[in-house]
SERO-879042 format. One record per residue: residue number from 1; residue in one letter; x, y, z of N, C-alpha, C in turn. Coordinates in nm, 2 decimals. Example, Ala and Ser with C-alpha at 12.3 -4.5 7.8 and 13.67 -1.06 7.14 Angstrom:
<segus>
  num  residuo     n_X     n_Y     n_Z    ca_X    ca_Y    ca_Z     c_X     c_Y     c_Z
    1        A    1.32   -0.57    0.78    1.23   -0.45    0.78    1.32   -0.33    0.78
    2        S    1.28   -0.22    0.71    1.37   -0.11    0.71    1.29    0.00    0.79
</segus>
This chain:
<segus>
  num  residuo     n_X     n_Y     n_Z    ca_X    ca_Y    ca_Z     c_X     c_Y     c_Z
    1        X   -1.45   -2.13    1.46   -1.44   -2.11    1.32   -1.30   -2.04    1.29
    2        X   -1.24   -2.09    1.20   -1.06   -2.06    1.18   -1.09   -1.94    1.09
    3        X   -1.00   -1.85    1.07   -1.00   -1.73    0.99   -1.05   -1.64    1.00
    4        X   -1.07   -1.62    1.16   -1.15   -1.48    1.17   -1.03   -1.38    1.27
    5        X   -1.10   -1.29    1.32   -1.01   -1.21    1.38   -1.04   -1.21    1.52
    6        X   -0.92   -1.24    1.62   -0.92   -1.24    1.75   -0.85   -1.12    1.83
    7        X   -0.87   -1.12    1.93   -0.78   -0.99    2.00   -0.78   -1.05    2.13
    8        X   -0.63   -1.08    2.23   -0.59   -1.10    2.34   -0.63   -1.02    2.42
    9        X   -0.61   -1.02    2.54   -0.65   -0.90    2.68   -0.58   -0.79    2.66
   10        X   -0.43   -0.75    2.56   -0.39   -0.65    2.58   -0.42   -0.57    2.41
   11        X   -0.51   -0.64    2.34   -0.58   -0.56    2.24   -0.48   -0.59    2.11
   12        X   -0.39   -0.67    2.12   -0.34   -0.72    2.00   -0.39   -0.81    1.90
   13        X   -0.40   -0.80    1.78   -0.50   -0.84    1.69   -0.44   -0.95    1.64
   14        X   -0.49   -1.06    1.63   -0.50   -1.19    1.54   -0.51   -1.21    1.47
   15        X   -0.49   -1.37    1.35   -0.52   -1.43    1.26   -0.60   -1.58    1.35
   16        X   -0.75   -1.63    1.35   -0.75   -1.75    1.46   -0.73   -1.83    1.33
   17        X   -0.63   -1.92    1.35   -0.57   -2.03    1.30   -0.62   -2.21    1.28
   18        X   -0.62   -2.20    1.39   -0.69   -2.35    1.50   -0.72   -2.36    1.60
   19        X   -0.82   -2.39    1.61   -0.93   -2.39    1.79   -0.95   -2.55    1.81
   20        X   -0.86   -2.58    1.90   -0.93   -2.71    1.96   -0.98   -2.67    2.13
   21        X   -1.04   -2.80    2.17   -1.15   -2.74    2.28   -1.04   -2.63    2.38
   22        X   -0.94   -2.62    2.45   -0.90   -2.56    2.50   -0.80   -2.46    2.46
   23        X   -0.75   -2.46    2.40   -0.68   -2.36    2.31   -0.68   -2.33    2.15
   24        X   -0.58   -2.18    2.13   -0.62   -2.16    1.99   -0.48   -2.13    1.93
   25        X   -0.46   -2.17    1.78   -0.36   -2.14    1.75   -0.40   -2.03    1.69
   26        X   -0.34   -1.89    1.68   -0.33   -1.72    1.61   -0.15   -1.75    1.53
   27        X   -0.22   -1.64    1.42   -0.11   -1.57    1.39   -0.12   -1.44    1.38
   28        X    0.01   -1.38    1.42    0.06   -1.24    1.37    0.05   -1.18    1.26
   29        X   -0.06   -1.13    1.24   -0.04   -1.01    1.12    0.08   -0.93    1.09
   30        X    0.12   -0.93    1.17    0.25   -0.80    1.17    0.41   -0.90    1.12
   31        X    0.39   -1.00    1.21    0.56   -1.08    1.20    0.51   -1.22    1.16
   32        X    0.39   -1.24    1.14    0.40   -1.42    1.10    0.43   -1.52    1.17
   33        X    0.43   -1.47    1.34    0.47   -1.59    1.45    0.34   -1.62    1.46
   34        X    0.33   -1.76    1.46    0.25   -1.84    1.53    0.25   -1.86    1.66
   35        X    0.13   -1.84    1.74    0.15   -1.85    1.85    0.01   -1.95    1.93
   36        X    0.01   -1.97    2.05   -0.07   -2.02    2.08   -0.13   -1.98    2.22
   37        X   -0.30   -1.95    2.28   -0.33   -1.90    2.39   -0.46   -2.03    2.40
   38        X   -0.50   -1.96    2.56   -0.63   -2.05    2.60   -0.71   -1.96    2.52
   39        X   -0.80   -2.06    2.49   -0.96   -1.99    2.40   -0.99   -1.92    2.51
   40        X   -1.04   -1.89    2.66   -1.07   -1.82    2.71   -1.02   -1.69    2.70
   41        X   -0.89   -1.68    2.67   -0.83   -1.55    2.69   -0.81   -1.48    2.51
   42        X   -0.88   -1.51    2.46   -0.93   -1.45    2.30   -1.04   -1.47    2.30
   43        X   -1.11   -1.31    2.25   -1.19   -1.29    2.21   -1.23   -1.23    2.02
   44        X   -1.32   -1.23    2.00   -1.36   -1.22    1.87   -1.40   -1.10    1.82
   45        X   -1.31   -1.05    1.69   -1.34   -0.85    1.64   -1.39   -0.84    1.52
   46        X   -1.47   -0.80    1.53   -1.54   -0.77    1.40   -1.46   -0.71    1.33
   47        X   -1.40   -0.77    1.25   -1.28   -0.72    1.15   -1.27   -0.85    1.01
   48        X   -1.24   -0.84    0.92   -1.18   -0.89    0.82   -1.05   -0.96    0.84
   49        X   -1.03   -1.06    0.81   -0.89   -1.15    0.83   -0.81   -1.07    0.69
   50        X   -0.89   -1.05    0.58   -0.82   -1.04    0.49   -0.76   -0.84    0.50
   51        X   -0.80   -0.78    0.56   -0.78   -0.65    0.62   -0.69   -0.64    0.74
   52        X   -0.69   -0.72    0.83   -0.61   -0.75    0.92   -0.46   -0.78    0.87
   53        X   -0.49   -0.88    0.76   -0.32   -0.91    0.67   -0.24   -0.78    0.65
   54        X   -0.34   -0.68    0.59   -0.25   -0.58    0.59   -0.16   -0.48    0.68
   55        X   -0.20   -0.53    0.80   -0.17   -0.43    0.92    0.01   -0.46    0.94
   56        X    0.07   -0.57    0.82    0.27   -0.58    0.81    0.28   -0.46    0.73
   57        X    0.21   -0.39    0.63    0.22   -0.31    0.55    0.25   -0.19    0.60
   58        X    0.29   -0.10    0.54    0.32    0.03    0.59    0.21    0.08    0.52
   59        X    0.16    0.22    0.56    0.02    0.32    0.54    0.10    0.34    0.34
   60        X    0.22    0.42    0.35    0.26    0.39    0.23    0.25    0.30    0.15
   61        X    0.30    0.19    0.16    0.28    0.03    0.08    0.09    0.01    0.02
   62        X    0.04    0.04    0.13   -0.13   -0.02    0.10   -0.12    0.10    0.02
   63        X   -0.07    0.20    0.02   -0.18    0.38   -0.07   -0.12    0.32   -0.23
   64        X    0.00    0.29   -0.22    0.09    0.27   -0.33    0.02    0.16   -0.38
   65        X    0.02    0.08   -0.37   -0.07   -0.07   -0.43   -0.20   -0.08   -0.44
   66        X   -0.29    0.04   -0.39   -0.39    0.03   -0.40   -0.42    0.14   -0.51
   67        X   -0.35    0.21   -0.52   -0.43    0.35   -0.62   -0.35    0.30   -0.74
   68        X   -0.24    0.23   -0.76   -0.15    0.23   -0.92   -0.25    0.16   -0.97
   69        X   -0.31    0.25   -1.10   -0.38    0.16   -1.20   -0.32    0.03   -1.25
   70        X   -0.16    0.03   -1.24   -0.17   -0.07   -1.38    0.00   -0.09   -1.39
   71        X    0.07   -0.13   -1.46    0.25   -0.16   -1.45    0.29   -0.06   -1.50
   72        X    0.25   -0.03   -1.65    0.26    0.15   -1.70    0.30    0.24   -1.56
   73        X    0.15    0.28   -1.49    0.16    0.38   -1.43    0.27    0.37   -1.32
   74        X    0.28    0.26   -1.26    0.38    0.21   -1.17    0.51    0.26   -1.23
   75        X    0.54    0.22   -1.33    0.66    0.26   -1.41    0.70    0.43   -1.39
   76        X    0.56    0.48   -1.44    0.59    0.63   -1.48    0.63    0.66   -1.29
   77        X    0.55    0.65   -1.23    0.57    0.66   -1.07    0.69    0.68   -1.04
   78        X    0.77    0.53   -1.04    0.91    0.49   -1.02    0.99    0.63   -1.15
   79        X    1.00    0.63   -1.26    1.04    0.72   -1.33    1.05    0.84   -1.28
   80        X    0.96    0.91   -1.25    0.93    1.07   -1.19    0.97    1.05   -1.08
   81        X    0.96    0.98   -0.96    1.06    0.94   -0.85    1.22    0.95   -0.85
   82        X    1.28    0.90   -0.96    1.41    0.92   -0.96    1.42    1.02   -1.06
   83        X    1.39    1.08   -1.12    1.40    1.20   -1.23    1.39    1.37   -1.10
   84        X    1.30    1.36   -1.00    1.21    1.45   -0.94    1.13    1.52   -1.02
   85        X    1.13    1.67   -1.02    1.03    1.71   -1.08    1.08    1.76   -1.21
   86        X    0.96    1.71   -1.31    0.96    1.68   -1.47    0.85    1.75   -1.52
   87        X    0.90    1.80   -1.62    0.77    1.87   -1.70    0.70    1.79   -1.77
   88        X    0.59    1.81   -1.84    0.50    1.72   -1.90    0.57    1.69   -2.06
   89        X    0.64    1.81   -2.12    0.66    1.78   -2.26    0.81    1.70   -2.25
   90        X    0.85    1.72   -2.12    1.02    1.60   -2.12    0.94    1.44   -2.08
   91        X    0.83    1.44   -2.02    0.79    1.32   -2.00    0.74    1.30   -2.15
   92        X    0.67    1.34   -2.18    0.64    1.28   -2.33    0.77    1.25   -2.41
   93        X    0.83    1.32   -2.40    0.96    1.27   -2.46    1.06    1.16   -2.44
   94        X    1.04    1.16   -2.30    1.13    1.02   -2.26    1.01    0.91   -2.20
   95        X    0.90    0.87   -2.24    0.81    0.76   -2.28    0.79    0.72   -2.36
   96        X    0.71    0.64   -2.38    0.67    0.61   -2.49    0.51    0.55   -2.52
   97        X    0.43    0.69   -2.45    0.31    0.70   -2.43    0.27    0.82   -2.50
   98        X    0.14    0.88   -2.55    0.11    0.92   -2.64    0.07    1.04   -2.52
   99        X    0.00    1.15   -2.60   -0.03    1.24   -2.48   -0.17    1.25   -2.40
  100        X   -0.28    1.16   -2.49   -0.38    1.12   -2.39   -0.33    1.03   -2.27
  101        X   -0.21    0.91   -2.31   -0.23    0.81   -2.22   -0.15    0.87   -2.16
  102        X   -0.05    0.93   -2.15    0.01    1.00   -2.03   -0.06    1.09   -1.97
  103        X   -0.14    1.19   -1.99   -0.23    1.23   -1.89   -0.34    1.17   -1.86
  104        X   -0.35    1.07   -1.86   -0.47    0.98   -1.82   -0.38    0.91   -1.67
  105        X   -0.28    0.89   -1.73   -0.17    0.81   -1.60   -0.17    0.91   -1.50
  106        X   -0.13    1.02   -1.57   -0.08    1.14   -1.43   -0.19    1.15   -1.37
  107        X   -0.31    1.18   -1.44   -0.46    1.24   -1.37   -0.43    1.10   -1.26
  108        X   -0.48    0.99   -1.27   -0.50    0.86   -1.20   -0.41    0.89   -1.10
  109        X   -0.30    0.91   -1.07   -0.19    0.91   -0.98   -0.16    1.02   -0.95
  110        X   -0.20    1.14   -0.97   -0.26    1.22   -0.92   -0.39    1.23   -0.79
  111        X   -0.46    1.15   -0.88   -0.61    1.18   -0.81   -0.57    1.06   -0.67
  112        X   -0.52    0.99   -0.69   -0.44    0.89   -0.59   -0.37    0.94   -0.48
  113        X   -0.34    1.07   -0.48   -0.26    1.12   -0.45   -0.11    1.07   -0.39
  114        X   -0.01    0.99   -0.53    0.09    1.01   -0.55    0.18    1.05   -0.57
  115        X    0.09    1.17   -0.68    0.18    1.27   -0.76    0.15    1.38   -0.73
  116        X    0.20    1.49   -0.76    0.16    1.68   -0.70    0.27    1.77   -0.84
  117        X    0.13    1.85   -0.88    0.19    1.93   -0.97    0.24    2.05   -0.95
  118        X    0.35    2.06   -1.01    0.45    2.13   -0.96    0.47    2.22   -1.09
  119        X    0.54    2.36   -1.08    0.61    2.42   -1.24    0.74    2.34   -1.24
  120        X    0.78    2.37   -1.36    0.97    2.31   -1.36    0.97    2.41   -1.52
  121        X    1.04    2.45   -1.47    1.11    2.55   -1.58    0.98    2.68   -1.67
  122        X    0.91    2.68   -1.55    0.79    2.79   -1.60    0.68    2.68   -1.72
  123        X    0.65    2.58   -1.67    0.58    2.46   -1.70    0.53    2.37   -1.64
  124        X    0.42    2.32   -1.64    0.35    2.23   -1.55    0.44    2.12   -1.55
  125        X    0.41    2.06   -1.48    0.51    1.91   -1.43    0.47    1.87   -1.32
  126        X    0.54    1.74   -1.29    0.46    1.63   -1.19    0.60    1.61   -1.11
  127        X    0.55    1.57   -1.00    0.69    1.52   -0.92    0.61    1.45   -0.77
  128        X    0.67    1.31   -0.75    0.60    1.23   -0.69    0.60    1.26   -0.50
  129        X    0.46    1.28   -0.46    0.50    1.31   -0.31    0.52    1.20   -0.25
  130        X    0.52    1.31   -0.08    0.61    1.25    0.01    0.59    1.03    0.04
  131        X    0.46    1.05    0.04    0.38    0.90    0.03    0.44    0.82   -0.08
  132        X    0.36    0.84   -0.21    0.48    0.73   -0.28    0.61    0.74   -0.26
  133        X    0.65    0.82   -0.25    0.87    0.81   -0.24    0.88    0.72   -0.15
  134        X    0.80    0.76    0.01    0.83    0.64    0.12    0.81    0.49    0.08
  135        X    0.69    0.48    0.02    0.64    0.34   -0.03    0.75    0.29   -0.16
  136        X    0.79    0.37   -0.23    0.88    0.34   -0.34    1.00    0.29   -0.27
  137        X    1.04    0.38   -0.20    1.18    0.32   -0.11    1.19    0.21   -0.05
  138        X    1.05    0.17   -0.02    1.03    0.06    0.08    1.04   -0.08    0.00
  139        X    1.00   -0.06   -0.14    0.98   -0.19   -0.21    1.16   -0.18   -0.31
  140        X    1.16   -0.07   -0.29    1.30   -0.10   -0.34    1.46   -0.20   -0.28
</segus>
């Protein structure tokens, strides 16, 4: 059965591709090389093909794509990333979000742990940790 997850003798994990009677084609999760072994020498992991894809991603990339609610939030993210740390009433001021929906964004990306509240000028403020910045940098 094609599309499941294999692992060689030295524990490197697969995409199984194509199995004819004596061999299999895999691919690389990580680089995208196709390659090819004896069916004998793969075996079968209880894993997800679609979980496996992720393992090109950096721990960054998956935290960052999986917590951003939405393009807004991504925005504000990328924004407070190049700004650093911003108080709440300069962010209302340079958006153009109301002050529920901006704390509804921060809370979300917050609770994601993207963001970390900080003072800035004797005032609460947000300023993006170390995790998104790396993931930000990466897609940049």
């Amino acid at each position: 059965m094609t599309g499941r997850v294999v692992r060689d003798s030295e524990g490197t994990r697969y995409i199984l591709e194509k199995r004819s009677a004596d061999s299999s084609r895999v691919r690389d999760p990580e680089t995208g090389e196709r390659l090819h072994f004896p069916n004998d020498s793969l075996e079968p992991v209880d894993a997800s093909p679609l979980n496996v894809a992720t393992d090109a991603l950096s721990g960054e990339a998956v935290t960052l794509v999986t917590r951003v609610p939405n393009e807004r939030a991504l925005g504000l993210l990328v924004d407070l990333d190049e700004r650093g740390p911003t108080g709440v009433r300069r962010l209302l001021d340079v958006t153009d979000l109301c002050e529920g929906d901006l704390h509804g964004l921060l809370a979300a990306l917050q609770a994601g742990g993207l963001l970390a509240e900080v003072t800035v000028a004797g005032e609460r403020g947000y300023e993006t940790t170390e995790t998104a910045s790396a993931a930000l940098d990466r897609l940049r």
